[in-house]
N, C-alpha and C positions, 0 to 999 in steps of 0.2 A: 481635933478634927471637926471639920464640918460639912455639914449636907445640904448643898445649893439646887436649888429646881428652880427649873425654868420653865415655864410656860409660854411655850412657843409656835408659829404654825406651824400647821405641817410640810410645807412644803422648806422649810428654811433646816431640816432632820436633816438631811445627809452632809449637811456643810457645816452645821454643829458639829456632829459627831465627827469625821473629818479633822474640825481645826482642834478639838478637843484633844482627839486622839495624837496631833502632832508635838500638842500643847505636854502630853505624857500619861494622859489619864489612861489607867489602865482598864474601868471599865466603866457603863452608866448602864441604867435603865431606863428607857422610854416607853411610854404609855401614851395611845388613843383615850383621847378626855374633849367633852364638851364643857363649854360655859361661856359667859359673858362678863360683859364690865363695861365698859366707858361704850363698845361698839353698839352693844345692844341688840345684836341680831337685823334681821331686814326681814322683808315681805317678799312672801314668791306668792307666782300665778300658777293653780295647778289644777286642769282642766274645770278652768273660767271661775276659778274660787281661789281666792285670795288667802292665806297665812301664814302667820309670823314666825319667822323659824330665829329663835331667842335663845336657842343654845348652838353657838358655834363650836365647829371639829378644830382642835387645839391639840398639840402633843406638850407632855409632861416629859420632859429629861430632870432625872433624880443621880446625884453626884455625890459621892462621900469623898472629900479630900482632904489631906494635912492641910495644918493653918495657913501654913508659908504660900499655899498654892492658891487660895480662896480669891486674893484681888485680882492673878494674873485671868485665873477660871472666870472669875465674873464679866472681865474687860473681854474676854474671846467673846464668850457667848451674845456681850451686848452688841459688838464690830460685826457679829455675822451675823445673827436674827433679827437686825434694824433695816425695816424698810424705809422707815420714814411715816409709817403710816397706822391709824389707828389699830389698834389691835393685834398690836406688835406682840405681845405680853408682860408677861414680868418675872422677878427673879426674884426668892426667897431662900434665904441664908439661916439654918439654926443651927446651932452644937450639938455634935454626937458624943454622948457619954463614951461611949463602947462600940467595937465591932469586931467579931468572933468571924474568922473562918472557919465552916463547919468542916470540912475535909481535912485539915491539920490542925485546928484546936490553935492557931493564932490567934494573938489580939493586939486591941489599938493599931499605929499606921501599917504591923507588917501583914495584917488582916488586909488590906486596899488592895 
């Protein structure tokens, strides 16, 4: 198993979830998350004073799927949160030892 997050805008969440969900996933977590990288933030004007607002509003989509699923998940995600434009986000893929469903005491993929 593995656990893909994606750090994405917000506004590109309901199309993620959407083609993910067509894709078979049966569920994710997403998270309100700020930060930066290559965009850096920008400068607003806020009554006649100037500052850098350097952490951008980003959503965190977190996915635990079987191996077999990981390329098709990764190629969704990238097809639908690509604008073209800086600050697209990015994707991080690690291995899940384990996962337990607390309500029936499953594990490994019959836990997803």
């Amino acid at each position: 198993m593995k656990k893909v997050e994606a750090v994405i805008k917000p506004f590109k969440l309901d199309e993620v979830k959407q083609a993910l969900t067509e894709l078979g996933v049966a569920g994710l977590t997403a998270t309100e998350v700020k930060g930066f990288g290559r965009q850096k933030g920008h400068t607003e004007l806020y009554r006649g004073a100037e500052y850098v607002v350097d952490f951008l509003p980003k959503v965190k989509v977190e996915v635990v799927v079987p191996d077999q699923l990981v390329g098709r998940l990764v190629e969704t995600i990238e097809r639908v949160s690509k604008t073209g434009r800086i600050g697209d986000g990015k994707i991080f893929i690690t291995p899940v030892e384990e996962a337990i469903r607390i309500r029936t005491g499953e594990r490994g993929e019959e836990a997803l």
